[in-house]
Structure formats: structure tokens, C-alpha cells
C-alpha positions in Angstrom: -53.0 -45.2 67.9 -51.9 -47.6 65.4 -54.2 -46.2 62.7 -52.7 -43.0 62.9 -49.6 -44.1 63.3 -50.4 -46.0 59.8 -51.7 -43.1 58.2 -48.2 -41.4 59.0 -45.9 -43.4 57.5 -48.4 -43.8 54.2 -48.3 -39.5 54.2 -43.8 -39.9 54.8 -43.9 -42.3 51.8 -45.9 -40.2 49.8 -44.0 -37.2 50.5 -40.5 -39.2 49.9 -41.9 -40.3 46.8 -42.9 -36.8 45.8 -39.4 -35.9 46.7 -38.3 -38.3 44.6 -40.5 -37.5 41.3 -38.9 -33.8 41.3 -35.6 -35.3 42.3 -35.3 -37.4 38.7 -36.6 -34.2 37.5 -32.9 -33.3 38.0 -31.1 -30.2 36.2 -29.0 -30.1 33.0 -25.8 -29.0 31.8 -25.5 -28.5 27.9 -22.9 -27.0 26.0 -24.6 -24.7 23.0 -24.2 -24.7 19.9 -24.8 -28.2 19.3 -22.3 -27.6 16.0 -20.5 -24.9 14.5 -18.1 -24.0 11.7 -14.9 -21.8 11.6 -12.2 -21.2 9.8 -8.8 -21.8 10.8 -6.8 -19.5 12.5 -10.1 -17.9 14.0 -12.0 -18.5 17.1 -14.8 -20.7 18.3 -17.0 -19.6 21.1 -19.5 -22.2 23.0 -22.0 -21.6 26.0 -22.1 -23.8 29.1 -25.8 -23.8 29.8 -27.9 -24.8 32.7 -31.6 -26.2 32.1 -34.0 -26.1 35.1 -32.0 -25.0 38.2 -33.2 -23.9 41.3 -31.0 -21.5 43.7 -27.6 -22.2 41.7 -24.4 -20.6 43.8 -21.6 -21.7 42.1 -19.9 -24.4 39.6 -17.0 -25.8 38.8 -17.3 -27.5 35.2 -14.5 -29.5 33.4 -14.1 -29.1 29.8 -12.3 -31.6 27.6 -11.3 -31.0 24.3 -9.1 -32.1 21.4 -5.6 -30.0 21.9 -4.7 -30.9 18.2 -7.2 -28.7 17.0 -8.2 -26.5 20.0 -6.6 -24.6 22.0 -8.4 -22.6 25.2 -8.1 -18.7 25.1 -10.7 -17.6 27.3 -13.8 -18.2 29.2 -16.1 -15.1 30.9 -19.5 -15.2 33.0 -22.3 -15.4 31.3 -24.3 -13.7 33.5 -26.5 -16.2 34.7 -26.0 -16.1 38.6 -25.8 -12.5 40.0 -22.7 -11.2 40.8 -20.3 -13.9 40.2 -16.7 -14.1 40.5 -15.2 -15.9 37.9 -11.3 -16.9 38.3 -9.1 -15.9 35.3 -7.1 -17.9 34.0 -8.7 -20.9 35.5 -8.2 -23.3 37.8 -6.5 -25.9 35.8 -5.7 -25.8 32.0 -3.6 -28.3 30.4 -4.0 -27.3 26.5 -1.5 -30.3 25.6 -4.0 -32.9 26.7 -7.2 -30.8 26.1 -8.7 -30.2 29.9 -10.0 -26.9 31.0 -11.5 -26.6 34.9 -14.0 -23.7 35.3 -15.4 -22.3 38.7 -17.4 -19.3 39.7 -19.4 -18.7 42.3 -21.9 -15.5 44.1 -21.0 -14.7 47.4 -24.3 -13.4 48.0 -26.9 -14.2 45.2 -28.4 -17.6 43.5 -30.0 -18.0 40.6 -33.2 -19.9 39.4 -34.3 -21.3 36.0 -32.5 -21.4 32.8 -29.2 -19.3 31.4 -25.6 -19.3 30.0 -23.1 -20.1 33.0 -20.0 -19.4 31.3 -18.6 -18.5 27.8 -16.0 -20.4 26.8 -13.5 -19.4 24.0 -11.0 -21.5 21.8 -8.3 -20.8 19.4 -8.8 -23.1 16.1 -5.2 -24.7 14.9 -5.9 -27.7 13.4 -9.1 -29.2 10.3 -11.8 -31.5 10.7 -14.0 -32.0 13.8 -13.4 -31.2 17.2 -15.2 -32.6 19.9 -16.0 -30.7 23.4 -17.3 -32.6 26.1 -18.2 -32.4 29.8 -15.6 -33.7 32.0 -16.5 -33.4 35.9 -19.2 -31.2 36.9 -20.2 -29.6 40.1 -22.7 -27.2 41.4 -23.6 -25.6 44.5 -26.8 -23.9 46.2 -27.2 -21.5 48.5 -26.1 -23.8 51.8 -23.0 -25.1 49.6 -24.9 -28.2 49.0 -24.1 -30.5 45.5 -27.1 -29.9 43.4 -27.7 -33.3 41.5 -28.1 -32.3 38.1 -27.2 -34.3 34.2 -24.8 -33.2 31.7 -25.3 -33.3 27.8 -23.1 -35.1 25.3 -20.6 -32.0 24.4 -20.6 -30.2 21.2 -19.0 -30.2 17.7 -16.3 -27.6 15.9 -16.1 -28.6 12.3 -13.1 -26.5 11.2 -12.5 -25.3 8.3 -9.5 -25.1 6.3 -7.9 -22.4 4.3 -7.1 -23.5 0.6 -4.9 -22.2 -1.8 -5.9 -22.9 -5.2 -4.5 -22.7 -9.3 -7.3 -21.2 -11.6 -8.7 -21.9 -14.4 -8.2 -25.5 -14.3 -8.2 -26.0 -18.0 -7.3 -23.0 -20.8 -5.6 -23.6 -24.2 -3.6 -20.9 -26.1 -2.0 -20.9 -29.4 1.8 -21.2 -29.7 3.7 -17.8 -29.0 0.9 -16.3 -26.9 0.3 -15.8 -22.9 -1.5 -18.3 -20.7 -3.4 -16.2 -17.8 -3.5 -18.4 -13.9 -4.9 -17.1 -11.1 -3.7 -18.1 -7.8 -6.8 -18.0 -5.5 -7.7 -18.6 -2.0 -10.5 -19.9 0.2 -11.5 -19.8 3.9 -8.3 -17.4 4.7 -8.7 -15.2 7.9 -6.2 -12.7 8.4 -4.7 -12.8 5.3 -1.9 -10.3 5.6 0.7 -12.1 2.7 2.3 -15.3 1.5 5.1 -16.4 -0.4 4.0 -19.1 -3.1 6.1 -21.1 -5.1 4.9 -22.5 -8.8 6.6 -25.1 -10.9 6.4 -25.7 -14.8 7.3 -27.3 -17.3 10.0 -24.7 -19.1 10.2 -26.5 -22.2 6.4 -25.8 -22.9 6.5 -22.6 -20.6 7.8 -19.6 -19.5 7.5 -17.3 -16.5 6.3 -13.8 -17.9 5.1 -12.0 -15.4 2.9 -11.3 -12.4 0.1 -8.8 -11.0 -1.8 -8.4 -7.8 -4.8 -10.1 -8.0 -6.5 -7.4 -5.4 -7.1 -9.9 -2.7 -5.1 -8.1 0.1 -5.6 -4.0 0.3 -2.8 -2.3 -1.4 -0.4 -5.5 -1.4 3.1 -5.2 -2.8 3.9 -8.3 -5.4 7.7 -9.4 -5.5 9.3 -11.4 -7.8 11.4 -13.2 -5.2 12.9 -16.0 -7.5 12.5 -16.9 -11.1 14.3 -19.9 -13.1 13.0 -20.3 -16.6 15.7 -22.9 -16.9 14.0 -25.5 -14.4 10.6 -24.3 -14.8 10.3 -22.3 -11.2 9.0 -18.9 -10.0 8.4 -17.7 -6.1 6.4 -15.0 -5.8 6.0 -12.7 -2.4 3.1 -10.5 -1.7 2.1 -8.9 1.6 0.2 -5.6 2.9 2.0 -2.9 5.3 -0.8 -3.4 7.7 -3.5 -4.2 5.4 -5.5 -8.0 5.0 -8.3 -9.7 4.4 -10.7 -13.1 5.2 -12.9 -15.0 3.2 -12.2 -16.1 -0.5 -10.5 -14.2 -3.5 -7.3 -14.1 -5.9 -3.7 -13.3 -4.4 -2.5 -12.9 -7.7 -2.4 -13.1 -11.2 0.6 -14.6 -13.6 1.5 -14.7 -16.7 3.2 -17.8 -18.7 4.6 -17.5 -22.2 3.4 -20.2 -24.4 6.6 -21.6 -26.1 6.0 -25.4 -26.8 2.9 -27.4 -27.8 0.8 -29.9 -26.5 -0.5 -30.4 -23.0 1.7 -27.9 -19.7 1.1 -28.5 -16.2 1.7 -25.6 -13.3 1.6 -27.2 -10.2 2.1 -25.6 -6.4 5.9 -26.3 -4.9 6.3 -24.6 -1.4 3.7 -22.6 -0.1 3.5 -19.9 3.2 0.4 -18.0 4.1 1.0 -15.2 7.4 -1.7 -13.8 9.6 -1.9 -9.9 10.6 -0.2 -11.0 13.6 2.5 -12.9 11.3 1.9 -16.3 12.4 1.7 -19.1 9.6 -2.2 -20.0 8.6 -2.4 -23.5 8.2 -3.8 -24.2 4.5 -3.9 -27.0 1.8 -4.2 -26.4 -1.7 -4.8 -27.9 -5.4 -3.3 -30.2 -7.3 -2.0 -28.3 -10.6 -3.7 -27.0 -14.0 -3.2 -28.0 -17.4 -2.4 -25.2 -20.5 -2.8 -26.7 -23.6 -0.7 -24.8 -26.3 -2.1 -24.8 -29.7 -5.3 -26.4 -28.4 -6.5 -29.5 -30.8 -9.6 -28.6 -32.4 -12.9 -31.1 -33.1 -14.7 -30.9 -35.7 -18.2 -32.5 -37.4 -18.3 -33.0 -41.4 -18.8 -32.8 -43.4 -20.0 -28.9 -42.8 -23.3 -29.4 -44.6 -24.6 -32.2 -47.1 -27.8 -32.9 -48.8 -29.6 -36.3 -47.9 -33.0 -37.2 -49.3 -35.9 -38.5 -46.8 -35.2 -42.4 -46.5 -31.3 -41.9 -47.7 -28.5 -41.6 -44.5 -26.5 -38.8 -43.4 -22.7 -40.0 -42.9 -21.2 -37.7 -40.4 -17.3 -37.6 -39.6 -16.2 -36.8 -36.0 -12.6 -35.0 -36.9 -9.9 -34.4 -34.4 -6.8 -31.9 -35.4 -3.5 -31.2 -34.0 -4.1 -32.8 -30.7 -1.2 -34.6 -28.7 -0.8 -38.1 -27.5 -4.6 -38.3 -27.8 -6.1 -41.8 -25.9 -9.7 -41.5 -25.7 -12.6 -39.2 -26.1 -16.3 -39.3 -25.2 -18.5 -37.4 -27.4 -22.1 -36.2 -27.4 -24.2 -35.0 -30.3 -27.8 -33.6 -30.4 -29.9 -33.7 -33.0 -34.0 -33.4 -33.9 -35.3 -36.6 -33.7 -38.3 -35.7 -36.3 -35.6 -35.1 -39.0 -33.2 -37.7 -37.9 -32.6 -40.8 -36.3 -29.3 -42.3 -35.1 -28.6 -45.8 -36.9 -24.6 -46.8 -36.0 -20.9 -46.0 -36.2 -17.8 -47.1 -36.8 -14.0 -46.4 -35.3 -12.4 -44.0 -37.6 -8.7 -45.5 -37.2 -7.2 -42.4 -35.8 -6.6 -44.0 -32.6 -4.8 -47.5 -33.3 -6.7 -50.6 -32.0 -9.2 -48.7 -30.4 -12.5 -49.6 -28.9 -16.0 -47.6 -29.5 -19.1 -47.9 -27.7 -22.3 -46.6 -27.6 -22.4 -45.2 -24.2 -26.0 -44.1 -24.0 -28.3 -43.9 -27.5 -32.3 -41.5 -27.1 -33.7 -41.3 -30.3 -37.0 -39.7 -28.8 -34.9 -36.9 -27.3 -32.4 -36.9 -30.4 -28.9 -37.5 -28.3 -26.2 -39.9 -29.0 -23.0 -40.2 -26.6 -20.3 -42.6 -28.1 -17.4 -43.2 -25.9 -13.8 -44.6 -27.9 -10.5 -45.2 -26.2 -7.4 -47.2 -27.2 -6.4 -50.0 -24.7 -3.1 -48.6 -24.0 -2.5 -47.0 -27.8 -2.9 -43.3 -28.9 -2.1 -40.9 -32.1 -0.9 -37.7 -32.1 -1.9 -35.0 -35.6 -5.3 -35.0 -37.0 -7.4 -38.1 -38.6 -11.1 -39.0 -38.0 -12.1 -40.5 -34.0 -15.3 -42.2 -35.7 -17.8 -42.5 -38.4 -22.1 -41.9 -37.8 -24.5 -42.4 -39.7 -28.5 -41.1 -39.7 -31.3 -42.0 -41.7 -33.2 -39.3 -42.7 -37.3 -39.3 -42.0 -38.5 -35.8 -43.0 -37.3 -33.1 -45.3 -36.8 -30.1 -43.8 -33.4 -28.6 -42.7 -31.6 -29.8 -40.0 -28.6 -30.1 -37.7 -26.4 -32.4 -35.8 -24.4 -30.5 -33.2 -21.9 -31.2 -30.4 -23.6 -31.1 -27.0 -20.4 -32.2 -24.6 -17.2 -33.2 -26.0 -14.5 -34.8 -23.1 -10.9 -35.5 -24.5 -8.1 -37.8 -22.5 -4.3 -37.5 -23.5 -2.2 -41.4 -22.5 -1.8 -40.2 -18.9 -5.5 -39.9 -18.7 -5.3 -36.2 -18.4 -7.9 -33.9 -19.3 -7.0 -32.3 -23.3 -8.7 -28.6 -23.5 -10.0 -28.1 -26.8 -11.9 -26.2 -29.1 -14.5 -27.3 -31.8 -14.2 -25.8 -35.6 -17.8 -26.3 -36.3 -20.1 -26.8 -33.6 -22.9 -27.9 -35.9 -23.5 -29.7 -39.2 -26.0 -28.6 -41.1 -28.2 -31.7 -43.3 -30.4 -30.3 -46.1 -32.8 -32.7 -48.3 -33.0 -30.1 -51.2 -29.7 -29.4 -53.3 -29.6 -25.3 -53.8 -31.8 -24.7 -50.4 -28.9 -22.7 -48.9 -30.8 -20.5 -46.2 -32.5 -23.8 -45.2 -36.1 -22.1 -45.7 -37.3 -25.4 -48.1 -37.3 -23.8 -51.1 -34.7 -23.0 -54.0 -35.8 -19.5 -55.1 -34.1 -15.9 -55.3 -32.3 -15.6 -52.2 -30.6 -18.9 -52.5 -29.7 -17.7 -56.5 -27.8 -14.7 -54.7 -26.0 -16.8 -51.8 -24.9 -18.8 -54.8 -23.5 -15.8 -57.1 -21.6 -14.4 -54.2 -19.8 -17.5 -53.5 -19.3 -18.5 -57.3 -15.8 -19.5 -58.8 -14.5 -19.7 -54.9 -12.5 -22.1 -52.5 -11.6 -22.4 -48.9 -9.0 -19.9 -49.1 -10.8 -17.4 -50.3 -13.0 -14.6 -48.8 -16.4 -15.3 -50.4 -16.1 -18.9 -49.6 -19.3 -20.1 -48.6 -19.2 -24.2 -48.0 -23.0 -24.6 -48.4 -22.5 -24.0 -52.2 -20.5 -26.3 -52.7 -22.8 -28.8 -53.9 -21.6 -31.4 -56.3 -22.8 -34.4 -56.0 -22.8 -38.6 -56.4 -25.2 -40.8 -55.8 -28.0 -38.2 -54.5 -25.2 -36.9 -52.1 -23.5 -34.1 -51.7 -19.9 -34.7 -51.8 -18.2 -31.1 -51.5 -15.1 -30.7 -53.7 -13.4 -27.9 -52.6 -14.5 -25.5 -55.1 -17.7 -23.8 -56.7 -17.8 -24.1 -60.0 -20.1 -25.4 -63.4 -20.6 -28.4 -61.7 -22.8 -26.6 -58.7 -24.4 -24.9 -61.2 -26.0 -27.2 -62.9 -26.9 -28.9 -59.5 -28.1 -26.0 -58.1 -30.1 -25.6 -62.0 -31.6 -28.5 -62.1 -34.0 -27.5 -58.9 -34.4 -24.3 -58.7 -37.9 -23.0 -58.1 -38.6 -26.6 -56.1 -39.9 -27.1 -52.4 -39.2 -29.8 -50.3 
């Protein structure tokens, strides 16, 4: 009797222990996706999903969530346990602190396995993340007993900003002309029309005029409020009925160009409306610069003629630029006709300091880096002084391969170059740069004989004179780049 009664309580343990094996196996609450992104102003949706249930009733789930950027519109079954009723609105919502309570429950069926619970939709009002997580959590079988069951970490809502935006961010234009900005946006939904507000400098600019940039369908544009005198213009534009999401341009406008130097249009008060009229929360750019009468870089001399084992002196040349700090220049050339040897501060800006940022003579780059410790020039004068040796013959070029101008406010200068390249010869009369000085070179010359640089047949490859075995151009074409270009004709290099 004792045996048996043994053997009983060994088969109750083993059952209780089975009991408790699918017990830890307990179900799970997760809220799906893991992490998403929307914009703004739009909606987030998640799904409360159980894992692993058997004979699921009802639930009542607890939401919490951050009420500074979430707010709770809705929530609907997901169709998970047959038949269920699912209050609306909910039991308990309290959008100021971010909690949401969720019930529903089957008066007649349960359901077994793995499904979505509830939807669960937000309203997005603020940027950055937003966490969801699982506050209290209940569910119920069949007999209205607690099912013992775990619940996941939450999710994440990354939200998404719209930005408002001043395009291009550089552009130079000459004196008297137009500068062209766009005023583009990014991330909008619902973009129905906005009312932005731009300021300039009116001693360097002037408010032309403005165009729908195509953005919104069929938008009207308004010139709500222009002052040339202060430098301000607000511009309306909205669609009767019409918007639009995503990214694009609101509009275009026009400056006049009426000054020199460097301009800045920067963003004063800006409104963006929804189709439903409510404001869309938005950040936007900083400014753009318009450089009037752009300063203009150049390499020279233009061409030169420099015997194998002689050096190539190379002039970087800066024109017309304003207030003018620092630059960093980089310059290509072939490395089996050339090889970069030093250089030297030009003077143009006062007390300035130049460094050789980054030297590859196997790849044939150079970048040299100047900037004056708190000085700067203004005009045109020389930024700094190269020189090359030569190691073969044949015709070659140095060229500009990234040029980065800085005005005293460490502001970006736009700029254009005059001559990208500089050509380097080592045979005096080898215009086309095919290593001989034969017919066609005889021609090249005769067209460009007796000229200067004002004139139309101008060609500063001819002009050829020389000292010292280099050519030192001298403005003109004359007898003296005859007889230079005499003395080797017919040769090779």
C-alpha cells in the first residue's frame, strides 16, 4: 500500500512538473513594428500581437506613450478572436500623460495560436522618437480565467520632420543681373499653402519678383509684403483645394543683383497649413550666400615652355574677390611630366600662413591650404607661388581639381576659375602640343601674328618670347616670337 501510494505522488510530481514546463512556456504580447518612420502631421499605426495563446476571450491592454509627440486617434480589432466587441473610444484615454486602456472581448468564441489583437492608431505632433510601451496587461479564457502570459519591450516612432529649405546654397552673378533661389520643402504631408517670410541684405539686393515653383497643384502666389528698403519680402501661396506630400519647390524668386561682394537670404517667419488648415510643424535652413560679381581664380601663367630638368613657376591668381581670408586649393597634374617641388605665399593676403596640406607625387595632386591669422585683402593679387621640375618632354597640364574660398567671417566665397588649366610645353613653337614644330603650328602662329589680349585673333600660346630658356609672355606677338618660333621650327621633342 505504501508502494503505490509512492508511485502516486512520483506520477502528481511529474505531472505538476509537466504542468509547469508548458506553464514557463507562457504567451506573449508584442507590439509590431519593432520601428517605424513618419512624417509629421501623418499617422502612425502599430499592432498589439499575441504569440502562442491558447483559448484567448478577451483583453484589456494598456498603452503608454509620449503625449509630446503622440497623440491616440484610434484603435480597431484585429481580428484575431472571433467576433469581438471592441469598445470605442476606450476605456480610459488620457493623451496629456500618454495612457491609452484597450479591452475587447467574444461573448461566445476563443481563439488559439498567433494574430493581431488590436490596431492601434496615433496622430504624429511632435520630431524625434517616440516610445510605445506596454503598460498593464490582462487576458482572459474561456472560464474568465487570467491567462499568465509576457509582454515585449514596446516599439519605436522615429518622426520625421518637415523642412523648409533656401536653394542653391551657393550662386554668384555679375553686378546688374538676377540671382534665381528656390524655396524648397522636405517631408511635408498635406501641403495645402504657407506664408514664408525672407530677409536680405538691400544694399546688395533687391526683391524682383516671384513664381510658383509647381509644388502645390494649381497654387496661387501672392506678394503679401515687400520692403526693398529693409531688405524684406513675405510671400503667400496656397491651393483652393489642392496639396501635396513629399519633397519639392514652393516657389521660385527673383533678387536683383545691385551691390558686390558676398549677400546673404536668410528665412524670417515661416507658416506651413495642412488641407485641413492646421499648422505643420517644420524647421528649416539657415540662409544662402549670392556672391555679386563672383571673384574669379586663375593659374598662370596660361602656357610656358620649360625644358626637361628646368622648373615650371606656376602663379595661383585671385581677382575681384571681397574681404578674402583663406583658401585651400587643389591642382592635378601628370606625374610622368611633372613633379611638385615647393611654394611660397604670394603676399595677397597680409601675414598669411601656407601649408602643404597633403603632397602625391605618384598620383600627381598637390592641395596647399593659406589663411591669414585674422588679416584679409580685398581686389586681385597672387594667393601663392609653385614650382615643378620638369622630367619628360612632352606637353602637359597643371589644372585645378577643387578650389574652396573663405571670406573674414569664415563664409563660403562662390567663385569662378578663368583658366582651369595651364598648359607647360618643353618645345618653343609646339602650339597644338603634338611634339613637333611643323606646318600646323606655322598657321596657329600666322593667325595670331601682330595681336594682343584685346584683340580677336589673340592666341596666348604664341606669345612666346623668352629669357633664360623660359617663356615669359609679353603681351604681344610680334618679331620677337618669330624668331623664337624660327629658330626650331621643323624640331621634335
Amino acid at each position: 500500500m505504501k508502494k503505490k501510494y509512492l508511485i502516486l505522488t512520483i506520477l502528481v510530481f511529474i505531472l505538476a512538473m509537466i504542468n509547469l514546463t508548458v506553464t514557463a512556456e507562457a504567451s506573449n504580447l508584442e507590439l509590431t513594428p519593432a520601428t517605424q518612420s513618419v512624417n509629421s502631421g501623418s499617422q502612425a499605426t502599430i499592432n498589439i500581437i499575441v504569440e502562442d495563446i491558447t483559448d484567448l476571450r478577451g483583453a484589456s491592454i494598456t498603452l503608454n506613450f509620449d503625449a509630446t509627440k503622440l497623440q491616440y486617434a484610434s484603435s480597431a480589432d484585429g481580428g484575431f478572436i472571433p467576433g469581438a466587441f471592441h469598445p470605442t473610444p476606450p476605456a480610459t484615454l488620457d493623451n496629456v500623460n500618454g495612457i491609452v486602456v484597450l479591452d475587447i472581448a467574444s461573448l461566445s468564441t476563443s481563439a488559439n495560436g498567433t494574430g493581431t489583437i488590436l490596431t492601434v492608431t496615433f496622430d504624429t505632433i511632435g520630431q524625434g522618437d517616440a516610445n510605445i510601451t506596454f503598460g498593464e496587461t490582462i487576458l482572459r479564457d474561456s472560464t474568465n480565467t487570467e491567462i499568465i502570459h509576457t509582454a515585449g519591450s514596446g516599439c519605436v516612432i522615429t518622426i520625421d520632420i518637415a523642412r523648409l529649405q533656401l536653394n542653391p546654397g551657393l550662386q554668384g552673378v555679375d553686378q546688374g543681373s538676377q540671382a534665381t533661389l528656390n524655396v524648397d520643402v522636405e517631408d511635408a504631408v498635406n501641403l495645402m499653402g504657407g506664408s514664408i517670410t525672407l530677409s536680405f541684405d538691400p544694399a546688395q539686393l533687391q526683391y524682383a519678383s516671384s513664381s510658383d515653383g509647381g509644388f502645390i497643384p494649381s497654387a496661387t502666389l501672392l506678394e503679401q509684403e515687400i520692403d526693398n528698403t529693409n531688405g524684406s519680402v513675405t510671400l503667400d501661396i496656397a491651393g483652393f483645394g489642392t496639396y501635396n506630400s513629399g519633397n519639392g519647390t514652393i516657389m521660385n524668386v527673383n533678387f536683383t543683383a545691385i551691390g558686390t561682394g558676398n549677400a546673404l537670404v536668410t528665412f524670417g517667419s515661416t507658416i506651413l497649413r495642412d488641407k485641413d488648415n492646421n499648422e505643420i510643424v517644420h524647421d528649416k535652413g539657415d540662409w544662402i550666400i549670392v556672391t555679386i560679381d563672383p571673384p574669379v581664380l586663375n593659374l598662370s601663367p596660361a602656357t610656358q615652355t620649360v625644358p626637361n630638368g628646368s622648373q615650371a613657376t606656376l602663379n595661383v591668381n585671385i581677382e575681384d574677390v571681397v574681404n578674402l581670408m583663406g583658401g585651400s586649393i587643389t591642382l592635378s597634374f601628370d606625374p610622368a611630366q611633372l613633379q611638385y617641388a615647393s611654394s611660397s605665399d604670394g603676399g595677397f593676403i597680409p601675414s598669411a600662413t601656407l601649408l602643404e596640406q597633403e603632397i602625391d607625387n605618384t598620383n600627381g595632386s598637390v592641395t596647399l591650404d593659406i589663411a591669414g591669422l585674422g588679416t584679409y585683402n580685398s581686389g586681385n593679387g597672387t594667393l601663392f607661388t609653385m614650382l615643378f621640375d620638369r622630367i619628360d618632354t612632352a606637353t602637359t597640364q597643371v589644372c585645378f581639381n577643387g578650389t574652396i574660398l573663405r571670406d573674414k567671417d569664415n563664409i563660403s566665397i562662390y567663385h569662378t576659375h578663368g583658366n582651369v588649366c595651364s598648359t607647360i610645353n618643353s618645345l618653343p613653337g609646339d602650339f597644338n602640343g603634338d611634339g613637333q614644330v611643323q606646318f600646323e603650328d606655322l598657321m596657329i602662329f600666322a593667325l595670331a601674328y601682330g595681336s594682343t589680349p584685346e584683340d580677336g585673333n589673340w592666341n596666348p600660346v604664341c606669345d612666346i618670347a623668352s629669357a633664360g630658356g623660359v617663356l615669359t609672355p609679353d603681351g604681344v606677338i610680334n618679331f620677337e616670337d618669330l624668331m623664337i618660333f624660327a629658330l626650331h621650327y621643323g624640331e621634335t621633342s
